[in-house]
C-alpha positions in Angstrom: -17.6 -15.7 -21.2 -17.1 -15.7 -17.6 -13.9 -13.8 -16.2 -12.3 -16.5 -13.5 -9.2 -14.7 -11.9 -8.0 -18.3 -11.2 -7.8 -19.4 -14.8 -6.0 -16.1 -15.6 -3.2 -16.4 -13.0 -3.4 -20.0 -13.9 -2.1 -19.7 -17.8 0.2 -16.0 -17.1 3.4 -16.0 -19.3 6.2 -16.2 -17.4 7.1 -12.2 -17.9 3.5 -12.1 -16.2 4.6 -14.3 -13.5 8.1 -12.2 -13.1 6.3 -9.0 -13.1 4.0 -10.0 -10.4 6.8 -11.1 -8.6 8.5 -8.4 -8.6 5.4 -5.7 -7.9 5.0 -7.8 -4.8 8.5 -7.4 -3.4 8.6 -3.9 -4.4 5.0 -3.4 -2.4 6.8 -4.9 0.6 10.4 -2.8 0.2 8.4 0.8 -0.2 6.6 -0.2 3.0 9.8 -1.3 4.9 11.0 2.0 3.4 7.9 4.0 5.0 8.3 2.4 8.5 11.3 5.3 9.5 9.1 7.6 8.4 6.3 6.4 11.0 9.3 5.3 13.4 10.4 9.4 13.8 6.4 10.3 14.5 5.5 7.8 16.6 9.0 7.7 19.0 10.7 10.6 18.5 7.6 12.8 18.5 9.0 14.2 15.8 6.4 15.6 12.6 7.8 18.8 11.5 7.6 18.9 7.8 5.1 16.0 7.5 2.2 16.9 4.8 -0.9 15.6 6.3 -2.5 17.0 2.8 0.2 14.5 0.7 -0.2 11.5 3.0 -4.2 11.9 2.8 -4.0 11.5 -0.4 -1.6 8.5 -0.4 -4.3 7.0 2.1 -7.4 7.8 -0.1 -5.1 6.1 -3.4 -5.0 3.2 -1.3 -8.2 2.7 -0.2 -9.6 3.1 -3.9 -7.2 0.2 -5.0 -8.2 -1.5 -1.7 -11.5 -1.1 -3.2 -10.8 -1.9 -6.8 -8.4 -5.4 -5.9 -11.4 -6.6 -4.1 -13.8 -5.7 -7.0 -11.3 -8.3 -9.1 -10.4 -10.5 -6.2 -6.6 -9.3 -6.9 -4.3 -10.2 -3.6 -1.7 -8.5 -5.3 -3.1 -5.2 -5.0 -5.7 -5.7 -2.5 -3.2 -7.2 0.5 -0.6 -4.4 0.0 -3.1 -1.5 0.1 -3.7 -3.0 3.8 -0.2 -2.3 4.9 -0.4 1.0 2.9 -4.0 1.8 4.7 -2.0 1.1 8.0 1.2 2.8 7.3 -1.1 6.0 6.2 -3.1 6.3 9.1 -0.1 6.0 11.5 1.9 9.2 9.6 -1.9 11.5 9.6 -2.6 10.6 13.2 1.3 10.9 14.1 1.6 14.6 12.3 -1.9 15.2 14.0 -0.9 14.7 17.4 3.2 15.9 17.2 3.2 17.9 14.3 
């Protein structure tokens, strides 16, 4: 038997369809709730405190699920781990430069 993500998403339960629902707006609300973070780097030059160790490791989680939602053509994990990718980079090259 063949694995075809469309016929999977195609007969979820509804609780599947819920769930998925709300992982996606909770992927978009913890980055919203990242941006001050990269907001106090990047404009008030401000990094003190900033774990480049911690946020490197949130970057290389990311880039593994990157990695593992393209292996099964998931957009719910793959197109959030972009934002997160993003979001990472800016806090490690912000604390790198002010911090």
């Amino acid at each position: 038997m063949i694995h075809d993500p469309a016929n999977v998403a195609a007969a979820a339960s509804p609780s599947d369809t819920k769930l998925r629902g709300l992982l996606g707006a909770m992927s978009i609300f913890t980055m919203v709730m990242t941006v001050p973070q990269v907001w106090a780097i990047w404009v008030g030059h401000e990094a003190a405190g900033v774990s480049i160790l911690s946020w490197s490791a949130y970057l290389v989680s990311a880039l593994l699920w990157l990695w593992f939602g393209i292996r099964k053509r998931d957009r719910n994990i793959y197109l959030p781990c972009l934002g997160w990718i993003a979001l990472d980079s800016a806090v490690i090259a912000g604390a790198v430069v002010y911090g």
